[in-house]
C-alpha positions as MATLAB code, in Angstrom:
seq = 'XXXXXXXXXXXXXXXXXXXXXXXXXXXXXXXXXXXXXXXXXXXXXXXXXXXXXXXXXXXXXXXXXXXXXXXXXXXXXXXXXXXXXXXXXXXXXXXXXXXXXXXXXXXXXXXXXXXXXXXXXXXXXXXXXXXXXXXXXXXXXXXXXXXXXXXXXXXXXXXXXXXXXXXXXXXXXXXXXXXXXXXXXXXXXXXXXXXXXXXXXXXXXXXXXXXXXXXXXXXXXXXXXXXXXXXXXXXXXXXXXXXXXXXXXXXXXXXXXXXXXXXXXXXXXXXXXXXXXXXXXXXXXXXXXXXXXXXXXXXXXXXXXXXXXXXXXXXXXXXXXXXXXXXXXXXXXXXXXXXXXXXXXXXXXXXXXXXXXXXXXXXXXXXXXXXXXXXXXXXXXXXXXXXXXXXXXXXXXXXXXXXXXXXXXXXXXXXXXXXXXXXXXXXXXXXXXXXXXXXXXXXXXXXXXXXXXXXXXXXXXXXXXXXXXXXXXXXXXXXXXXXXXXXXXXXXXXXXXXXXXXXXXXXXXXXXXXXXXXXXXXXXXXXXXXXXXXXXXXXXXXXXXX';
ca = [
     -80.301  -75.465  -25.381;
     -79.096  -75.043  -28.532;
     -79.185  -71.968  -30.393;
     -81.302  -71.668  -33.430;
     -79.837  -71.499  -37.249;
     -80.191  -69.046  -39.274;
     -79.935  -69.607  -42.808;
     -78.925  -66.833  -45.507;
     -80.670  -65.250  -48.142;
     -80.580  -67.854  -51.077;
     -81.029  -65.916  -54.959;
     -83.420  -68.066  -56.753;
     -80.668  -68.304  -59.302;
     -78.779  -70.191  -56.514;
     -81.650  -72.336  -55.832;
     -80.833  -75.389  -57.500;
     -82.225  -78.737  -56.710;
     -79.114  -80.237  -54.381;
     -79.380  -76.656  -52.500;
     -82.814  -77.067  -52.274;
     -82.273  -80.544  -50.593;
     -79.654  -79.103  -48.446;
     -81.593  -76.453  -47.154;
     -84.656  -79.001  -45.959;
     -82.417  -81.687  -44.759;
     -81.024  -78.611  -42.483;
     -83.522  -77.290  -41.288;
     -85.303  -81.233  -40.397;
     -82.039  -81.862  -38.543;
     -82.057  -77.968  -36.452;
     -85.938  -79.327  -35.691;
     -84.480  -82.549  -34.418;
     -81.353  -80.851  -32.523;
     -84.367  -78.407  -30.428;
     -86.401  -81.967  -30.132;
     -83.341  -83.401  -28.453;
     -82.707  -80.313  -26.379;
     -86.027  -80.208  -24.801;
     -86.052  -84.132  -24.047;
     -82.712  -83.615  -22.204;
     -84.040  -80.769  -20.224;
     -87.383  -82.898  -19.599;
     -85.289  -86.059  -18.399;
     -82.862  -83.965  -16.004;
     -86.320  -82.297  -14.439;
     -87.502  -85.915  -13.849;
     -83.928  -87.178  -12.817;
     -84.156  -84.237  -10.221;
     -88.107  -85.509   -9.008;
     -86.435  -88.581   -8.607;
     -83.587  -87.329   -6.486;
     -85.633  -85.568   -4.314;
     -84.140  -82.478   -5.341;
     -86.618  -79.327   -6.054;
     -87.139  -78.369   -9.845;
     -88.412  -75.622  -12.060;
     -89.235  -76.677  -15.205;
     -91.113  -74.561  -17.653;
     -94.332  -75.420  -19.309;
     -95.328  -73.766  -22.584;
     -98.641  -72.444  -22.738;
    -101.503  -75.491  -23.303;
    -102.934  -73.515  -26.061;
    -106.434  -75.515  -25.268;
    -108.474  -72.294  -25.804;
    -106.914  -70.821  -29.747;
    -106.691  -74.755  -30.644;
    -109.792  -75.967  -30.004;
    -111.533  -72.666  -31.831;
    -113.244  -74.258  -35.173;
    -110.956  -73.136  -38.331;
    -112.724  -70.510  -40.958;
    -114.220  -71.923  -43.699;
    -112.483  -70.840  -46.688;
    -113.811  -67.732  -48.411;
    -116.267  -68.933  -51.471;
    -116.444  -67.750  -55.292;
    -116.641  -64.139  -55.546;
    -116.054  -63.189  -51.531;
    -113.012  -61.247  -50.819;
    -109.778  -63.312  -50.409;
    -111.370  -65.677  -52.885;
    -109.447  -66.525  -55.947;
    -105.728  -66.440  -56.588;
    -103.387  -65.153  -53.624;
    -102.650  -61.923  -54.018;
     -99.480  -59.888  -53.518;
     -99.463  -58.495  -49.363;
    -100.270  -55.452  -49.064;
    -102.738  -55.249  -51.712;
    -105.716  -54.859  -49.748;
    -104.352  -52.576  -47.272;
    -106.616  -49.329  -46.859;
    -105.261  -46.003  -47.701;
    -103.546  -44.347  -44.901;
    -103.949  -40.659  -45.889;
    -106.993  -39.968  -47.335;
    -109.297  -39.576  -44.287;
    -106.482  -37.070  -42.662;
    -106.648  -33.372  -41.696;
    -104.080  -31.622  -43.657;
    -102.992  -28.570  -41.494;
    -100.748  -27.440  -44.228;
     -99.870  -27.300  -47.841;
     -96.357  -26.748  -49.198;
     -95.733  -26.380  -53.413;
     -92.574  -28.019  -54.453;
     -92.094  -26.941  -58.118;
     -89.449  -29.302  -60.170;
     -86.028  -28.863  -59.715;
     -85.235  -28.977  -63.221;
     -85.986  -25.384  -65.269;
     -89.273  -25.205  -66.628;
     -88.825  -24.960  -70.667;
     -90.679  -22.553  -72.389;
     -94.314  -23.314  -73.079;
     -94.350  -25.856  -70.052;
     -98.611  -26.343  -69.037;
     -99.457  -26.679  -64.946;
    -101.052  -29.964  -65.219;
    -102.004  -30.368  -60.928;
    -100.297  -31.548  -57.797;
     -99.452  -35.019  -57.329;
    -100.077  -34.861  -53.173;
     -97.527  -36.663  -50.430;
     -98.969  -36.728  -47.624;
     -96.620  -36.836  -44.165;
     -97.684  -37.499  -41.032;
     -95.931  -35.896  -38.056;
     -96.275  -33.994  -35.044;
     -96.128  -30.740  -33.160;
     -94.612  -31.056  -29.577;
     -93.505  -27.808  -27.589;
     -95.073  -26.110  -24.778;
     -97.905  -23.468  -25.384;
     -98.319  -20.381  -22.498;
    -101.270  -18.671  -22.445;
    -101.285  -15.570  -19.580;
    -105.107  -14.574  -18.526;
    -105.454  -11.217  -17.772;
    -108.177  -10.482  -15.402;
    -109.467   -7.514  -15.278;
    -110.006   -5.680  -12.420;
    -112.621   -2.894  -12.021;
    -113.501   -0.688   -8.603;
    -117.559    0.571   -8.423;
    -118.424    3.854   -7.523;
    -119.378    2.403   -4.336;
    -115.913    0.946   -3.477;
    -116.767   -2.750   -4.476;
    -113.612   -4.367   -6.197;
    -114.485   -6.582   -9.037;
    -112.240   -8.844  -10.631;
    -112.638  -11.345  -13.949;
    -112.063  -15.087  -13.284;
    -110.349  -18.162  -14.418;
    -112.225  -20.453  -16.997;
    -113.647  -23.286  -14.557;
    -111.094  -25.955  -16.281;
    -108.199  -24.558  -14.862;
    -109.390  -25.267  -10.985;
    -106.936  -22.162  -10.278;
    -104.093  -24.527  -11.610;
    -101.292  -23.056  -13.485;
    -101.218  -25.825  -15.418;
    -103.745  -26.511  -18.527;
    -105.923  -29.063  -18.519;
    -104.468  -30.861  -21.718;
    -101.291  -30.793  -20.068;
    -102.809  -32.246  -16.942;
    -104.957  -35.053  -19.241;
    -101.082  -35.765  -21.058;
     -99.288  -36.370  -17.420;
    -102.445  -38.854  -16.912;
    -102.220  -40.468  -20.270;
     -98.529  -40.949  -19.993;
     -98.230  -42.145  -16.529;
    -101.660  -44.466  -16.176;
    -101.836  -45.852  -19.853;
     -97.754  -45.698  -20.833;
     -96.272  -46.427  -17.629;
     -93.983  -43.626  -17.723;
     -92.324  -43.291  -13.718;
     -92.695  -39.484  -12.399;
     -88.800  -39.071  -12.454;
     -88.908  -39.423  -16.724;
     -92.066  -37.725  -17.106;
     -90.790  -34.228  -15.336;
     -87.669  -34.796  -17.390;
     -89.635  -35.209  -20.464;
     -91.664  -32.316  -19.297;
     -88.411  -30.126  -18.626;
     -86.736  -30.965  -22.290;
     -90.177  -29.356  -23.803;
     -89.868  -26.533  -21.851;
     -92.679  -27.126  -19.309;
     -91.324  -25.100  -16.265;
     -92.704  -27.710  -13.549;
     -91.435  -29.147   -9.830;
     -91.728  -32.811   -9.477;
     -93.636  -32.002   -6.564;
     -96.276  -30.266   -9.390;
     -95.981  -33.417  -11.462;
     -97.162  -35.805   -8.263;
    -100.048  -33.247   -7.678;
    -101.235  -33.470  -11.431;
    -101.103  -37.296  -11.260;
    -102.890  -37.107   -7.627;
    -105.056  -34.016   -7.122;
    -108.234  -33.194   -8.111;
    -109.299  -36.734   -9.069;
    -112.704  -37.237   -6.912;
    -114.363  -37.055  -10.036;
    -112.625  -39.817  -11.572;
    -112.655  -41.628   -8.195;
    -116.226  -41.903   -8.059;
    -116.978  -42.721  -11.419;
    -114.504  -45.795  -11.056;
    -116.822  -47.000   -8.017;
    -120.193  -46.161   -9.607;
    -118.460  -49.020  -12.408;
    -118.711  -51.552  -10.345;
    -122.631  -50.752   -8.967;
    -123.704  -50.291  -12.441;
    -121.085  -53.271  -13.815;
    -123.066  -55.936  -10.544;
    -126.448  -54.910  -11.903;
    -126.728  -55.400  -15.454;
    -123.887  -58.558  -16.011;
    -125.013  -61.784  -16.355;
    -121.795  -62.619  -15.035;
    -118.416  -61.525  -13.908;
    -114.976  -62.650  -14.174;
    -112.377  -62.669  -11.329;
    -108.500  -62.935  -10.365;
    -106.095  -61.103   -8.198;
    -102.394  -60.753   -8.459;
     -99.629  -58.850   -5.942;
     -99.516  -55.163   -5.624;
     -97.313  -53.709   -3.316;
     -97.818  -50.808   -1.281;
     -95.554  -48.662    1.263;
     -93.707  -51.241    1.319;
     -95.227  -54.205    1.850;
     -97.000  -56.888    0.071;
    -100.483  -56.322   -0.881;
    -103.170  -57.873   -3.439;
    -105.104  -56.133   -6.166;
    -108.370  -57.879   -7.107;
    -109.843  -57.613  -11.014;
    -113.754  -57.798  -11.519;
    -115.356  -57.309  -14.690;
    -116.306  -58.689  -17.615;
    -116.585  -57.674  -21.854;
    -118.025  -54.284  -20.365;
    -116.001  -52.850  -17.980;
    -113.404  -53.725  -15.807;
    -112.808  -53.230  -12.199;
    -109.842  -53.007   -9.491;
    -109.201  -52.542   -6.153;
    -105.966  -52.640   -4.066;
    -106.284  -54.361   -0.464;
    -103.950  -56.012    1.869;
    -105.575  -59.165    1.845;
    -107.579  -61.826   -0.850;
    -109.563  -63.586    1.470;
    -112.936  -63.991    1.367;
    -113.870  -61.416    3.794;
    -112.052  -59.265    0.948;
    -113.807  -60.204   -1.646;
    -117.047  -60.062   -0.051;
    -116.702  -56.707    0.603;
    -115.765  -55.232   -2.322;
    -118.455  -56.568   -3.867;
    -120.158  -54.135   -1.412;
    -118.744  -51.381   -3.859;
    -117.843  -48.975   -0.466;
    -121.200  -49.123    1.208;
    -120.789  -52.442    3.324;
    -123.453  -53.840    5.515;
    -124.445  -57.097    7.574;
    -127.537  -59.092    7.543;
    -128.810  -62.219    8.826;
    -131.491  -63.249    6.075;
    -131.523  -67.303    5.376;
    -128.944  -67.300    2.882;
    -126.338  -66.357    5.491;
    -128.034  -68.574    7.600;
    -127.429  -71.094    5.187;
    -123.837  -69.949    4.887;
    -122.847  -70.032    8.363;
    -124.159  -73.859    8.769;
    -122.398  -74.777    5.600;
    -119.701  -73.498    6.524;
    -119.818  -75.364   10.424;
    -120.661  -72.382   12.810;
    -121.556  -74.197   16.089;
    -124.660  -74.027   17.336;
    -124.153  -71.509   20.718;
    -122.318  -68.885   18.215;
    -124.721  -69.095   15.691;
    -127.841  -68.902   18.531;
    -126.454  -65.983   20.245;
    -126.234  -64.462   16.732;
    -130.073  -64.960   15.921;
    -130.983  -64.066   19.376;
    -129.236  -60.636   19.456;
    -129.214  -58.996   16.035;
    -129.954  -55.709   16.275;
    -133.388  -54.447   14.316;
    -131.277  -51.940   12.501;
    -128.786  -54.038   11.014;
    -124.993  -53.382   11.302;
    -123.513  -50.696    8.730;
    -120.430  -50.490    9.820;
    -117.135  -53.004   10.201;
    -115.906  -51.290   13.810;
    -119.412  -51.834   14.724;
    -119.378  -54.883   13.402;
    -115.996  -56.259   15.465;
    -117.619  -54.376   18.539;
    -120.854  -56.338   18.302;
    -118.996  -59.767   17.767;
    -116.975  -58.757   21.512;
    -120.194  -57.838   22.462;
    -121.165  -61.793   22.010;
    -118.382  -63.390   23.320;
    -116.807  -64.783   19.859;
    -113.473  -65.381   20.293;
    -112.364  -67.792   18.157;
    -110.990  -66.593   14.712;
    -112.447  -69.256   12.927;
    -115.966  -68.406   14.390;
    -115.244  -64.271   13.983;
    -114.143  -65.503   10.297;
    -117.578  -67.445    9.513;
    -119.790  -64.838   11.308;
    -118.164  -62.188    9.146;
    -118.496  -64.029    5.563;
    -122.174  -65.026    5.915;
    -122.940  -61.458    7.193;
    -121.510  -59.775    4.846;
    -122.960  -62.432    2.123;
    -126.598  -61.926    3.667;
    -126.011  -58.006    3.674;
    -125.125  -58.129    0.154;
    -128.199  -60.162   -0.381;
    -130.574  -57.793    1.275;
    -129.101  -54.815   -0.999;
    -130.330  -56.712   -4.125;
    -127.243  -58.847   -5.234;
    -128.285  -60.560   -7.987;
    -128.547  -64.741   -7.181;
    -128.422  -65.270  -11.296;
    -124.624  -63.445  -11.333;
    -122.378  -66.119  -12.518;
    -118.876  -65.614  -10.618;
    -116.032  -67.492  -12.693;
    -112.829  -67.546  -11.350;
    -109.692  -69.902  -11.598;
    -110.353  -71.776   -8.441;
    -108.954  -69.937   -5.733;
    -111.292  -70.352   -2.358;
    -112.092  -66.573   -1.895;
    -114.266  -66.547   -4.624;
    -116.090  -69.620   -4.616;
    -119.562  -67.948   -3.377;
    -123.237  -68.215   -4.798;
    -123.195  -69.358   -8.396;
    -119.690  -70.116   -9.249;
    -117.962  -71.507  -12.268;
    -114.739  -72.481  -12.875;
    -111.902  -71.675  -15.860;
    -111.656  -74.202  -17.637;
    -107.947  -73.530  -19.097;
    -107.172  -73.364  -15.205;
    -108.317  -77.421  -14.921;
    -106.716  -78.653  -18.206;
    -103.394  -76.801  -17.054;
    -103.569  -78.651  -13.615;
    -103.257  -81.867  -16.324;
    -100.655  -80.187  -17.725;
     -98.325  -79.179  -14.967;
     -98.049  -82.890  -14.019;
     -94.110  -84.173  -14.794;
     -94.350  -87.576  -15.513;
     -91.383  -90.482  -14.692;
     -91.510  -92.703  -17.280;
     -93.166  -93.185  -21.007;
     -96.515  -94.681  -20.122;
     -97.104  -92.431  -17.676;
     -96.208  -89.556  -20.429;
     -98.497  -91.308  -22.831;
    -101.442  -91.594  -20.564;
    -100.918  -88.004  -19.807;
    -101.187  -86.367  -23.110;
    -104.225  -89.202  -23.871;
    -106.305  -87.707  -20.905;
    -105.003  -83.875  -22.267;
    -106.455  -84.834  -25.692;
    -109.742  -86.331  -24.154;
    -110.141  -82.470  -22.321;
    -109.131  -80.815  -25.270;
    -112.406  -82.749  -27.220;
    -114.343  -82.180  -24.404;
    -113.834  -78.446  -24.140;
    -114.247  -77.969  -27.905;
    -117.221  -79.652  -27.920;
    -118.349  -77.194  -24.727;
    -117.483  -74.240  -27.035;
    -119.711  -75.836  -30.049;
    -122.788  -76.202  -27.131;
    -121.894  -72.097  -25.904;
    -122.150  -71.222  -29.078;
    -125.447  -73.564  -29.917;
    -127.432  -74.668  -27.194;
    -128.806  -77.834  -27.557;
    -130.368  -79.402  -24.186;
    -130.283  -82.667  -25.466;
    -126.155  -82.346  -25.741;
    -125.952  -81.998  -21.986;
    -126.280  -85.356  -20.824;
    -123.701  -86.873  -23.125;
    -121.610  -83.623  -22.273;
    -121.866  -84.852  -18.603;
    -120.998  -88.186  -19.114;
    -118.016  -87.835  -21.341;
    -116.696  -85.398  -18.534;
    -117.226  -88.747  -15.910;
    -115.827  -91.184  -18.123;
    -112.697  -88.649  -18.403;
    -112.232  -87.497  -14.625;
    -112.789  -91.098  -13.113;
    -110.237  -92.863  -14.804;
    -107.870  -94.308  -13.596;
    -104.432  -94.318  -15.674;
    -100.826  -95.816  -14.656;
     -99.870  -92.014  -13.524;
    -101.121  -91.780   -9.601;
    -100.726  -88.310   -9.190;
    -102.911  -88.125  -12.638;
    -105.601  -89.850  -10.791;
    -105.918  -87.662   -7.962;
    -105.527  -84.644  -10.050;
    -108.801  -85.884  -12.157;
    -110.579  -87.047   -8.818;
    -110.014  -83.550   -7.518;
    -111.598  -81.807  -10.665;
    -114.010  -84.227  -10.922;
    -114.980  -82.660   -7.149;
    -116.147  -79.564   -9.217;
    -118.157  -81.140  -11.814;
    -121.266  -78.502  -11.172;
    -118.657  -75.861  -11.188;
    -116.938  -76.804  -14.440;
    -120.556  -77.878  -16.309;
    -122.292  -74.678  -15.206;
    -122.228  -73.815  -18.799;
    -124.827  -76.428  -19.624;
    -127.156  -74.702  -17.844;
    -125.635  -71.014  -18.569;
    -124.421  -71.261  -22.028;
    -124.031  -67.188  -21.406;
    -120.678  -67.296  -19.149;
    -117.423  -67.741  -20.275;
    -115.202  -71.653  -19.992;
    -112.185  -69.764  -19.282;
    -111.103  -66.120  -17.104;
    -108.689  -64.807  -19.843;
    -110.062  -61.884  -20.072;
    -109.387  -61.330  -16.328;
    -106.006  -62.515  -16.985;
    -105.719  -59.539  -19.834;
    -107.111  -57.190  -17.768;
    -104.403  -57.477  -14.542;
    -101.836  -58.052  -16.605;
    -101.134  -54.282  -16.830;
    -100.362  -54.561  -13.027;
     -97.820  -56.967  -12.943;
     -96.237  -54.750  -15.709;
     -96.523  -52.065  -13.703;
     -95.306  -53.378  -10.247;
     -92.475  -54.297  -12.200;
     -91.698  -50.750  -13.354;
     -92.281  -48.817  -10.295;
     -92.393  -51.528   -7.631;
     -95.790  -50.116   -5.898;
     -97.311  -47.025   -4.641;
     -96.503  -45.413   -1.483;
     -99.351  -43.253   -0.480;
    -103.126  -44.274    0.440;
    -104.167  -41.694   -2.522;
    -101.417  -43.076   -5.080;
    -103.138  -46.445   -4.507;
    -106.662  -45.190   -5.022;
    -105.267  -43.286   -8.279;
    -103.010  -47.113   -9.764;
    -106.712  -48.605   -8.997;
    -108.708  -45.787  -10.547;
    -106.997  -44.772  -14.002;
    -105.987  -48.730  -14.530;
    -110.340  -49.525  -14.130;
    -111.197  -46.330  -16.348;
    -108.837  -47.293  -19.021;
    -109.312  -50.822  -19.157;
    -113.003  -50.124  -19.394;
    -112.526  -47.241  -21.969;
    -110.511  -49.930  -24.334;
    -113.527  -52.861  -23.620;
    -115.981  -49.968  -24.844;
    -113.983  -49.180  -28.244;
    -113.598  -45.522  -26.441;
    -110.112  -43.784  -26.883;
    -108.402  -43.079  -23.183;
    -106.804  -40.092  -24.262;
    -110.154  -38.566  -25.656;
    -111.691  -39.121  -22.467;
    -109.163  -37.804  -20.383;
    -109.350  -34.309  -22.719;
    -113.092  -34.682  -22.507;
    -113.305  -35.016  -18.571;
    -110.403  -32.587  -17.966;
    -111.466  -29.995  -20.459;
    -115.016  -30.431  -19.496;
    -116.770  -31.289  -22.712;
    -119.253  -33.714  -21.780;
    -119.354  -35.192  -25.188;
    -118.525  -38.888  -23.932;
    -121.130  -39.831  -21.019;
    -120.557  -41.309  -17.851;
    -118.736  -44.836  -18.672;
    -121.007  -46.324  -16.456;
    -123.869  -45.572  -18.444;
    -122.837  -46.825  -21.212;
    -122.160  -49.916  -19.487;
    -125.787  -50.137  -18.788;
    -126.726  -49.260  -22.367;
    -124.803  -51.771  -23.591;
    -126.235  -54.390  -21.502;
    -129.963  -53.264  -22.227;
    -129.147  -53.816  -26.091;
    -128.366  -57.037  -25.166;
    -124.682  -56.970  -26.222;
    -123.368  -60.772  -26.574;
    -120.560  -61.106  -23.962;
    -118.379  -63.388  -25.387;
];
């Protein structure tokens, strides 16, 4: 593909008409040259389809969800940015004024003062820098004997933990390895060049010690995040650990976000994480309902009914034990057992049967009341490579039709108006039972059009998101970071990737800095509460999730 052209700097005094003309018809024919470029590239992908031969062409994003936002109406008379443009930069806030100045330096003028010369003020400049270099404090602790022999000896302020390191140095390593990325190699080299005296041993025991606390506020997230949300949003991406590939899974929502590192994304997976650590079985009628759904034969499913224990089961060993115990063998039938347990146990703790789940289609999620992304669908559309024009044409016809559709979703979201729905509903018919010249079109649409409930949901929830970006925002700090360190190695380095990355992305969702609340939860200050309840205060004020 051709490279693109960069013109010079043109003086308006060299701006005369003909260069004027020249510079348009230039840049209309570089337009045309990248036009040209990306039609060759599109006919060698479809030469290659036709050939047989395997191809990876590149799509550029849809853009279904920015286009298809309704423009701003233009400012009226006497509202800011009414009126004539104005200059950039003119309504930019001032930058200094709500600074603390730590110190003030007089500059007299160069020049000699003449004789009879009045001090009329400063004129101030502030500059903005900072103070790095390490700070030592030794504690002396006294240390007294009674008359009766009994030593007594002063102790360390409770922040320290008996670490020689501070705990602003300890919230720094945090901030710079969890929110910055930095790898433990440049962070005790940073460390060293500022005079820290620390072992990279000392810097993996900063990043990994002491971090219960942290640990279980991450997990009481995800209890608090299930109980107040009207919904969640979900995904999963790769994660590799000791070695070997692994799967992290994302659930949250405009509140807080959630992650959790496994081996697997099945079902079973996801099932139990929504457990939030305390899993448990139960055979209520909604698993009941699972397991025939889902084609458990009769015998399994009798000898299940017959011989559940009074108790419950608590425990997955027990679990596994009880299913040997029963004489089911078969994977598939271990597989269903498991799922509508674990469903009906999840159930019987008070899941909610209102919580929306919206994810992009993949099968592990698709439990209770599930939507579906609706940028997901339309990209399914737009994947397709078509062979010829009228297959290209009927493509980006039935991508224009979605495209209206989904606006006019957004405008119902945003206004309910029952009496929308059915025309809603039958617009998305007409457009996912058509049949165009493009076969492959046609069974993509049939297959959507097999999730109508799943894609409409919003007609009856106009509370849930039409799409899971924000679940594609939140994980995409993982795939950053697998491709900076490559994955973790220890059990407790996973639990720490999946506890700083849910703290922080919740912090940011909650307009809270992640370096103040690593100073306020190392240095004990207790000024910012427990994220998770704020979570639940913003829910009971009836925050709009967007």
């Amino acid at each position: 593909m051709s490279s693109p052209i960069h013109l010079p700097e043109i003086s308006d005094a060299e701006r005369t008409p003909l260069v004027e003309r020249l510079v348009v018809l230039i840049e209309t024919l570089a337009q045309e040259n990248q036009r040209q470029a990306e039609t060759i590239q599109q006919l060698r992908d479809e030469i290659a389809v036709l050939k047989g031969e395997k191809t990876k062409p590149t799509f550029k994003p849809s853009g279904m969800e920015e286009e298809t936002e309704p423009a701003a109406p233009p400012p009226e008379e006497g509202e800011a940015g009414a009126g004539p443009a104005k200059r950039p930069g003119s309504n930019k806030r001032s930058k200094t004024h709500q600074l603390t100045v730590h110190q003030d330096i007089p500059v007299p003028p160069v020049q000699p003062l003449p004789a009879g010369s009045r001090f009329k003020g400063y004129r101030d400049f502030v500059v903005q820098d900072l103070k790095i270099e390490s700070f030592n404090t030794r504690y002396r602790l006294e240390v007294w004997q009674t008359p009766a022999g009994e030593w007594l000896c002063g102790e360390l302020p409770a922040t320290l933990n008996g670490s020689h390191f501070g705990p602003r140095l300890r919230a720094f390593v945090l901030y710079q390895h969890h929110h910055c990325q930095v790898t433990q190699p440049l962070l005790h080299e940073q460390l060293g060049e500022w005079g820290v005296d620390i072992s990279v041993g000392q810097v993996d025991a900063l990043l990994s010690g002491d971090n219960a606390a942290f640990c279980a506020e991450k997990d009481q997230l995800l209890v608090t995040g299930l109980q107040v949300s009207p919904f969640i949003t979900v995904d999963d991406s790769g994660a590799r650990h000791q070695g070997h590939n692994g799967y992290v899974t994302q659930i949250g929502n405009a509140w807080f976000a959630w992650f959790s590192s496994t081996s697997s994304k099945s079902r079973i997976n996801f099932l139990e994480l929504l457990h939030a650590g305390d899993i448990g079985y139960g055979l209520n009628p909604h698993a009941l309902d699972y397991l025939v759904e889902q084609g458990l034969p009769q015998e399994p499913l009798r000898r299940l009914q017959a011989h559940w224990p009074a108790g419950g089961i608590n425990d997955p060993q027990c679990w596994e034990e009880h299913l040997d115990a029963l004489g089911i063998d078969s994977a598939r039938h271990r597989r269903i057992a498991t799922e509508g347990t674990l469903l009906g146990g999840l159930i019987d703790k008070g899941f909610s049967l209102d919580l929306v789940i919206v994810s992009d289609g993949a099968g592990q999620f698709a439990i209770l009341l599930h939507a579906l992304c609706w940028v997901h669908a339309e990209r399914l559309v737009h994947k397709l490579i078509p062979l010829n024009d009228r297959q290209r044409e009927d493509q980006q016809r039935v991508r224009a039709e979605i495209w209206e559709l989904y606006a006019d979703l957004k405008a119902y979201q945003r206004a309910p108006e029952p009496t929308w729905a059915p025309a809603l509903e039958a617009r998305f018919d007409a457009i996912f039972t058509q049949r165009t010249s493009f076969a492959t079109l046609n069974q993509t649409l049939k297959r959507l059009h097999a999730h109508r409930q799943k894609l409409l949901l919003v007609l009856q929830r106009p509370d849930i998101p039409l799409h899971t970006n924000g679940s594609e925002n939140d994980i995409r700090g993982y795939v950053k970071w697998r491709k900076v360190s490559g994955g973790t190695r220890s059990d407790l380095g996973k639990r720490c990737r999946d506890t700083f990355a849910s703290l922080k992305k919740t912090c940011r969702k909650l307009g809270i800095s992640f370096w103040g609340y690593l100073v306020d939860r190392s240095e004990q200050h207790g000024t910012i509460p427990p994220l998770p309840d704020i979570v639940r205060e913003r829910a009971l004020a009836g925050a709009a999730v967007p």
